[in-house]
MIKEKE-91479 format. One record per residue (C-alpha): residue number from 1; residue in one letter; z, x, y. Coordinates in pm, 1 decimal, always signed. Example, Ala and Ser with C-alpha at 12.3 -4.5 7.8 and 13.67 -1.06 7.14 Angstrom:
<recs>
resi / resn / zz / xx / yy
1 / a / +780.0 / +1230.0 / -450.0
2 / s / +714.0 / +1367.0 / -106.0
</recs>
This chain:
<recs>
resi / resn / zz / xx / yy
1 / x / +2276.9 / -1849.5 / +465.1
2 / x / +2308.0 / -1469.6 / +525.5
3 / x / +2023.8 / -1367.8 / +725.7
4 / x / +1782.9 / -1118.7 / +513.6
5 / x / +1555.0 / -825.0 / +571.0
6 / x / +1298.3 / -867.8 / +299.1
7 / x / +1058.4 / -570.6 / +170.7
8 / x / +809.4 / -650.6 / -12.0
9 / x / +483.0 / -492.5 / -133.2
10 / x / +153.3 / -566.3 / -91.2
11 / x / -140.3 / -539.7 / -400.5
12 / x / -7.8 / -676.8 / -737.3
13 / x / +318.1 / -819.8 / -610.0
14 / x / +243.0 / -1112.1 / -324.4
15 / x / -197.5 / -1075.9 / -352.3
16 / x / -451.8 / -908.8 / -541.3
17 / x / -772.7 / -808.2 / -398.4
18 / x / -781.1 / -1060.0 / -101.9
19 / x / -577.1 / -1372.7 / -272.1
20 / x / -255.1 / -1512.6 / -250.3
21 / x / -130.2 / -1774.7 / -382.0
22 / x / -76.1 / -2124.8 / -215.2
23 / x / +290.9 / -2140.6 / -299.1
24 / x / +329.3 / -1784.8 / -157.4
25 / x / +194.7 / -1823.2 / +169.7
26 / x / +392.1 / -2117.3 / +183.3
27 / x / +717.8 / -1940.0 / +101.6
28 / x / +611.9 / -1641.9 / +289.9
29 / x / +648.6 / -1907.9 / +587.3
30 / x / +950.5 / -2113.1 / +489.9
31 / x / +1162.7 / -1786.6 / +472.6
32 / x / +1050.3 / -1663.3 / +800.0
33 / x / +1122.7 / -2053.6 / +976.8
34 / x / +1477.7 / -1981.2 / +825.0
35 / x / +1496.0 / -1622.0 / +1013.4
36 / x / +1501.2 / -1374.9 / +759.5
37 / x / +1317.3 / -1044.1 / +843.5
38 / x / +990.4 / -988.9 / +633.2
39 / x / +874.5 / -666.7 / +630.0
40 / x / +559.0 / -628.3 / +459.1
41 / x / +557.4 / -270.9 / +237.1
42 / x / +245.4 / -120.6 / +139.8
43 / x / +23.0 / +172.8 / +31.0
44 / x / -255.2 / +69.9 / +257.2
45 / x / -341.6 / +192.2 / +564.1
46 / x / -347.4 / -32.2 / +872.0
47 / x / -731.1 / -52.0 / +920.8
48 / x / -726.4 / -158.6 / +529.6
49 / x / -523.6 / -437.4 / +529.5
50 / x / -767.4 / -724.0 / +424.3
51 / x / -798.7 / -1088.9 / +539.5
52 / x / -576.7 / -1208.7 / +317.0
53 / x / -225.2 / -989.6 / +508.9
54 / x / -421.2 / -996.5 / +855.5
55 / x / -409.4 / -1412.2 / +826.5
56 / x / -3.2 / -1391.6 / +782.7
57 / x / -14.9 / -1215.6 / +1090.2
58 / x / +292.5 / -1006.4 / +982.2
59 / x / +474.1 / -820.4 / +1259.8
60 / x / +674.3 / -592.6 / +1043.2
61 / x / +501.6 / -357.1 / +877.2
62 / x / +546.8 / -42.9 / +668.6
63 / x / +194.6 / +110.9 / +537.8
64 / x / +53.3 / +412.7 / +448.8
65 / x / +291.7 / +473.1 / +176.6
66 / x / +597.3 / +499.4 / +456.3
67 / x / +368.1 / +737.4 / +722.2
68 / x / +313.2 / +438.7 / +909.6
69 / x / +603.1 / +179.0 / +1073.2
70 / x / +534.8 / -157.7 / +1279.3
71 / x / +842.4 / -370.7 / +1392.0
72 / x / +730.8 / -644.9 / +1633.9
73 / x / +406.4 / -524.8 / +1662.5
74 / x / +431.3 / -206.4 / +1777.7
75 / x / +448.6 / +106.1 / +1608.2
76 / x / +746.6 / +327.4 / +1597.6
77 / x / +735.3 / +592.8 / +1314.9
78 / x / +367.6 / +774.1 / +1269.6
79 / x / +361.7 / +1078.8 / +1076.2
80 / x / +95.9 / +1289.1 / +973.2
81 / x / -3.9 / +1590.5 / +744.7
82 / x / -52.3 / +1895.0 / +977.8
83 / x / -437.3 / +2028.6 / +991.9
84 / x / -342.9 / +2311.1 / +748.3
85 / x / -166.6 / +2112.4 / +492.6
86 / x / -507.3 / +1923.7 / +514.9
87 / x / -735.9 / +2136.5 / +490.2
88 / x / -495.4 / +2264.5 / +160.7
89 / x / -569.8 / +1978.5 / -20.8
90 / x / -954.7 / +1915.1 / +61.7
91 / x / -992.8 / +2259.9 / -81.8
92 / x / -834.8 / +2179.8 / -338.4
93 / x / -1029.4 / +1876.6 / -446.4
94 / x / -1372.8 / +1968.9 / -294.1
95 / x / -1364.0 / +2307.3 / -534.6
96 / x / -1318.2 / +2009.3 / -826.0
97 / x / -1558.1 / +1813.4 / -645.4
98 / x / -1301.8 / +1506.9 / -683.6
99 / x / -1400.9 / +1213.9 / -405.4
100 / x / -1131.6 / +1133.6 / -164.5
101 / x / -1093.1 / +913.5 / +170.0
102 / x / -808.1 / +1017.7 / +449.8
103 / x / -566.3 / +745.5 / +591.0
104 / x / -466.5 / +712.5 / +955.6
105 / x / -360.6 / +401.0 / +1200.0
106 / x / -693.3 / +362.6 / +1334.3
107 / x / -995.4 / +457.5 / +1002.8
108 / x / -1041.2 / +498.2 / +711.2
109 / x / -1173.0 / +878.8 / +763.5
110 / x / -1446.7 / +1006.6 / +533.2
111 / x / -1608.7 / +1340.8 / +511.4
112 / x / -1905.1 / +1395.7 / +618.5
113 / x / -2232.0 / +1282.0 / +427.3
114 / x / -1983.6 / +1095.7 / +195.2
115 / x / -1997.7 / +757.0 / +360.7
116 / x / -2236.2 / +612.9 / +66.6
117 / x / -2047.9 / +732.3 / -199.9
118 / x / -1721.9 / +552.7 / -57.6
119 / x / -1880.0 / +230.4 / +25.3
120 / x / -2070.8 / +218.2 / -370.3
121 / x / -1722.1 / +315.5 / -505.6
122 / x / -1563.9 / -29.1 / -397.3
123 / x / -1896.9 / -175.5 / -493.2
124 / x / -1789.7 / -119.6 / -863.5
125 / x / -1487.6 / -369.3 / -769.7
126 / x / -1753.4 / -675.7 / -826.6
127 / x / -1908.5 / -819.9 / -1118.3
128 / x / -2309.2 / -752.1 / -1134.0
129 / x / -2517.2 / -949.6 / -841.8
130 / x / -2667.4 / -1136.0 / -1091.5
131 / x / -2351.8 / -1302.9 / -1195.1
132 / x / -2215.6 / -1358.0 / -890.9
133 / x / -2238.3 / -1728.5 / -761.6
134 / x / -2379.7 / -1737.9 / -379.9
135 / x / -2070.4 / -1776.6 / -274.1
136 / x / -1896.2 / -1536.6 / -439.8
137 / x / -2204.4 / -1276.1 / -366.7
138 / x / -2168.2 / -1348.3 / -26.8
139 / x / -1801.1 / -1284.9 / -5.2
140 / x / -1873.4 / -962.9 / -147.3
141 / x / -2130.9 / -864.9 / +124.7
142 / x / -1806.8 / -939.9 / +388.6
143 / x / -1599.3 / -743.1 / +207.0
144 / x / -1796.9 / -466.5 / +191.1
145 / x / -1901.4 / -479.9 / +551.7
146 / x / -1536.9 / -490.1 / +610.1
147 / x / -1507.7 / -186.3 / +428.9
148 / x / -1763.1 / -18.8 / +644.7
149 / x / -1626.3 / -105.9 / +962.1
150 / x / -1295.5 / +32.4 / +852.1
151 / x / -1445.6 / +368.1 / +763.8
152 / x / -1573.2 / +616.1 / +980.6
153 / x / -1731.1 / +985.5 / +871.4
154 / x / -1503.1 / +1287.3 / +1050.7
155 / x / -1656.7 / +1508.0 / +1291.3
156 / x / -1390.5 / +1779.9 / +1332.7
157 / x / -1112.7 / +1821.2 / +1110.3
158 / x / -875.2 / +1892.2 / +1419.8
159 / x / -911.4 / +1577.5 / +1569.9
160 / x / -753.3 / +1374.9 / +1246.4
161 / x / -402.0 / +1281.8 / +1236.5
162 / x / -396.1 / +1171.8 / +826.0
163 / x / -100.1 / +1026.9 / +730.7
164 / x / -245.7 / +1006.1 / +327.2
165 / x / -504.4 / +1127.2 / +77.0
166 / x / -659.2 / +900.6 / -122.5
167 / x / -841.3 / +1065.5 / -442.9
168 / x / -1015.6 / +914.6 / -744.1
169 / x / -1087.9 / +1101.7 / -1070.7
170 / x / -1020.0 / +1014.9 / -1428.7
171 / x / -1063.8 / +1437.0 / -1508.4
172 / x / -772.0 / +1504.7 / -1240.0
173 / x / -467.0 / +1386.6 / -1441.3
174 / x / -126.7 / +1327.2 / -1236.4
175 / x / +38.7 / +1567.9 / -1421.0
176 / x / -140.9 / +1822.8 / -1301.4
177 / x / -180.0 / +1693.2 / -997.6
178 / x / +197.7 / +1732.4 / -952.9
179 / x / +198.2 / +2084.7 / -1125.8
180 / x / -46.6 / +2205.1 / -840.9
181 / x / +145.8 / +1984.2 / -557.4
182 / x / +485.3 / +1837.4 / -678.7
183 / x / +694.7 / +2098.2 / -499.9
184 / x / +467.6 / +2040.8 / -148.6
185 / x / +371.8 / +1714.2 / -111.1
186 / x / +470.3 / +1339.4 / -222.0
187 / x / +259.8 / +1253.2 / -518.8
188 / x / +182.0 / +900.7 / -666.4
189 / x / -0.3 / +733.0 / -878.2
190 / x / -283.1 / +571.5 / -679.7
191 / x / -137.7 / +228.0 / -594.2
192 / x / -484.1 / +77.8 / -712.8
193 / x / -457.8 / +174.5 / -1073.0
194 / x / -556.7 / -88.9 / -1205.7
195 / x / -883.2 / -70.0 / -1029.5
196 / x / -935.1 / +277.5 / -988.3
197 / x / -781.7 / +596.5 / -1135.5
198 / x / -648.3 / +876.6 / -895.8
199 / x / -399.5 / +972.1 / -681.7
200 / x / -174.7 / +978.2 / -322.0
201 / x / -100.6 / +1305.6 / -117.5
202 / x / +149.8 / +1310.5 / +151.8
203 / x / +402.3 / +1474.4 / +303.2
204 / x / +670.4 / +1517.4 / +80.0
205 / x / +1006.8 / +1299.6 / +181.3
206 / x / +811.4 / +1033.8 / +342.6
207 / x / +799.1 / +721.4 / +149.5
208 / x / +859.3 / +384.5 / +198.0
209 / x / +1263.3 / +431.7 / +216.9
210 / x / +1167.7 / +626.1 / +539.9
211 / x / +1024.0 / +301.3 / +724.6
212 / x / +1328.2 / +79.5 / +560.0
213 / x / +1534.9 / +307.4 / +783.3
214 / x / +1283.9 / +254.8 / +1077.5
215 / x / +1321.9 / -93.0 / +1040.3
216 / x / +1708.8 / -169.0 / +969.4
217 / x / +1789.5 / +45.6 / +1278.4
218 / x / +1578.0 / -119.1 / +1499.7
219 / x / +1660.1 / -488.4 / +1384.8
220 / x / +2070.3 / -330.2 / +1366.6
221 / x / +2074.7 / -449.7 / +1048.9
222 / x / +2298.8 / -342.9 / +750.4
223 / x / +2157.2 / -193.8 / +477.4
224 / x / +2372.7 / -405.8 / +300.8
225 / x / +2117.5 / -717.8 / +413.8
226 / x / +1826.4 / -573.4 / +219.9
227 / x / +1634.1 / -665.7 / -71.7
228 / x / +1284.2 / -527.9 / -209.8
229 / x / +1041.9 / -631.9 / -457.0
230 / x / +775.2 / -439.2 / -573.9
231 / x / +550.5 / -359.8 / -881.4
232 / x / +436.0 / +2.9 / -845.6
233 / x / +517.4 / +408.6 / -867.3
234 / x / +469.2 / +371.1 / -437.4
235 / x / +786.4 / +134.7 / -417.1
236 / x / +1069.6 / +344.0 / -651.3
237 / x / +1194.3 / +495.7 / -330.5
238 / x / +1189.6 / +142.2 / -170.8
239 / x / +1366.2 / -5.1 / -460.6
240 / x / +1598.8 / +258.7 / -520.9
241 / x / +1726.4 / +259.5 / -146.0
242 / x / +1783.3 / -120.4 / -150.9
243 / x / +2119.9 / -283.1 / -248.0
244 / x / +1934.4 / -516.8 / -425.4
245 / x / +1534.7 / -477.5 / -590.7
246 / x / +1334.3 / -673.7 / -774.8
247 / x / +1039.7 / -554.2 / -1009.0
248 / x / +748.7 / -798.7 / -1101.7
249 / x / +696.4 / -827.1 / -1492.9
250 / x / +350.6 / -658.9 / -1520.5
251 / x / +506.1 / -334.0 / -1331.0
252 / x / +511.1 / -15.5 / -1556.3
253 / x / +830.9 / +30.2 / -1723.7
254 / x / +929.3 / +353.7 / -1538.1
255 / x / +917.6 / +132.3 / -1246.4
256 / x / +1138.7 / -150.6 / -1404.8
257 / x / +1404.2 / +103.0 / -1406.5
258 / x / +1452.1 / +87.3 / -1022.2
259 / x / +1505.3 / -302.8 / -1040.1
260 / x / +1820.3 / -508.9 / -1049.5
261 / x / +1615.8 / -794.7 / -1196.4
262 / x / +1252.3 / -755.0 / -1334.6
263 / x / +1097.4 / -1137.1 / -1272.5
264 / x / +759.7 / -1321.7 / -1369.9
265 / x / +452.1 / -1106.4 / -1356.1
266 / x / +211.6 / -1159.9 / -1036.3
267 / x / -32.5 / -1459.6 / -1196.5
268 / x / +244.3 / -1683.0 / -1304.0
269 / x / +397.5 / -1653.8 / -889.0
270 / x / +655.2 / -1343.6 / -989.6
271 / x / +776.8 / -1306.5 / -601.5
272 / x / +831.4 / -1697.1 / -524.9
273 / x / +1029.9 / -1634.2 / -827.6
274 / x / +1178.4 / -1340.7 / -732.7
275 / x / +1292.0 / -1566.1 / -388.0
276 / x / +1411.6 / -1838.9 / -600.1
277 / x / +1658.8 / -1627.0 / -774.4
278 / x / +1792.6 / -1489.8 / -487.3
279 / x / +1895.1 / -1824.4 / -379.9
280 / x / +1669.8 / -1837.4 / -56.6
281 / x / +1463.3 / -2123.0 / -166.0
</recs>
């Protein structure tokens, strides 16, 4: 068997929230035993990874949207917004008073006095306490904690290096978003939509394709080896570079458009699937 460099993305295509499926892990393991390159795609940031990705102990890595590139452990693309594109878009959304946190390789970066706000925002990701078993209510209290330690309030804007904005608003839509910053900077969809509503900011150009090409050269592997599988507006560029890409079912139909083959949605296994057709299983 051809040996493979696989890309695929994180939330809503191999875990949600801080499960994955048995069968995935599994797989996950089997393809790596048989050599194939896995290269782990996503819109998180490196601090934000969860317990779920840090337990595969992946050493291939593409986060932040593309900003960010790991091969082998050790990162070899960073890029970040300069400190006056920043301070462009904080104006921007303080004036609207929109919440936002700032991505980089080592926090979570919030401004100042908004710690509170951030950490009750992923609060809302729970059911009420009072319907929460102990178990589950205690998992919550980790996670959370997690979140804190992740997170750290800025003390001088000139000492960030940001790779992306995070916002949340349901009055900012993302078509005006993109009206305001479309011709600047790379706009998405926030890659949490189904949790939160909101937006990414980065520089424009830099998106996941960017770390494929990271990757490939430093493995000196063809591009003709490559297959992705995603689920959101944050993998098109991903999908679209591949020879081959692979959309999960419950992805938006704008995204199907990027795929060669869409497969089952994420709770009926869609990547094992998505392995299984490609004959690697």
């Amino acid at each position: 068997m051809d040996k493979k460099v696989i890309f695929f993305d994180a939330d809503g295509t191999i875990i949600n929230g801080n499960y994955m499926a048995p069968r995935v892990k599994e797989m996950l393991q089997e393809l790596e035993r048989q050599g194939h390159i896995l290269v782990l795609s996503t819109g998180r940031a490196l601090p934000a990874m969860g317990k779920a990705l840090q337990a595969m102990n992946f050493e291939n890595i593409i986060c932040s949207g593309g900003n960010v590139t790991l091969a082998e452990n050790n990162v070899i693309f960073n890029h970040a917004l300069t400190v006056e594109e920043l301070k462009e878009i904080r104006a921007f959304l303080d004036e609207r008073e929109i919440p936002y946190h700032m991505e980089a390789p080592d926090y979570i970066w919030i401004k100042k006095g908004e710690m509170q706000n951030y950490i009750d925002r992923y609060k809302r990701l729970f059911p009420a306490k009072e319907d929460l078993t102990k178990e589950e209510s205690e998992e919550a209290k980790k996670m959370l904690e997690e979140t804190a330690a992740r997170s750290k309030e800025e003390e001088n804007i000139h000492d960030l290096a940001v790779n992306k904005i995070h916002y949340f608003s349901e009055e900012l839509s993302f078509e005006e978003l993109k009206e305001r910053f479309g011709e600047q900077f790379h706009c998405v969809p926030l890659s949490l939509s189904n949790q939160f509503s909101g937006g990414e900011i980065s520089t424009k150009g830099v998106t996941k394709r960017i770390g494929m090409e990271k990757i490939l050269d430093y493995f000196d592997m063809p591009l003709e080896s490559t297959v992705a599988v995603g689920d959101d507006f944050n993998d098109i560029e991903m999908l679209e570079y591949a020879p081959y890409s692979i959309v999960l079912e419950h992805a938006h139909d704008e995204v199907k458009k990027y795929a060669d083959h869409v497969t089952e949605d994420f709770d009926n296994d869609g990547f094992y699937h998505a392995m299984v057709h490609l004959g690697l299983l």
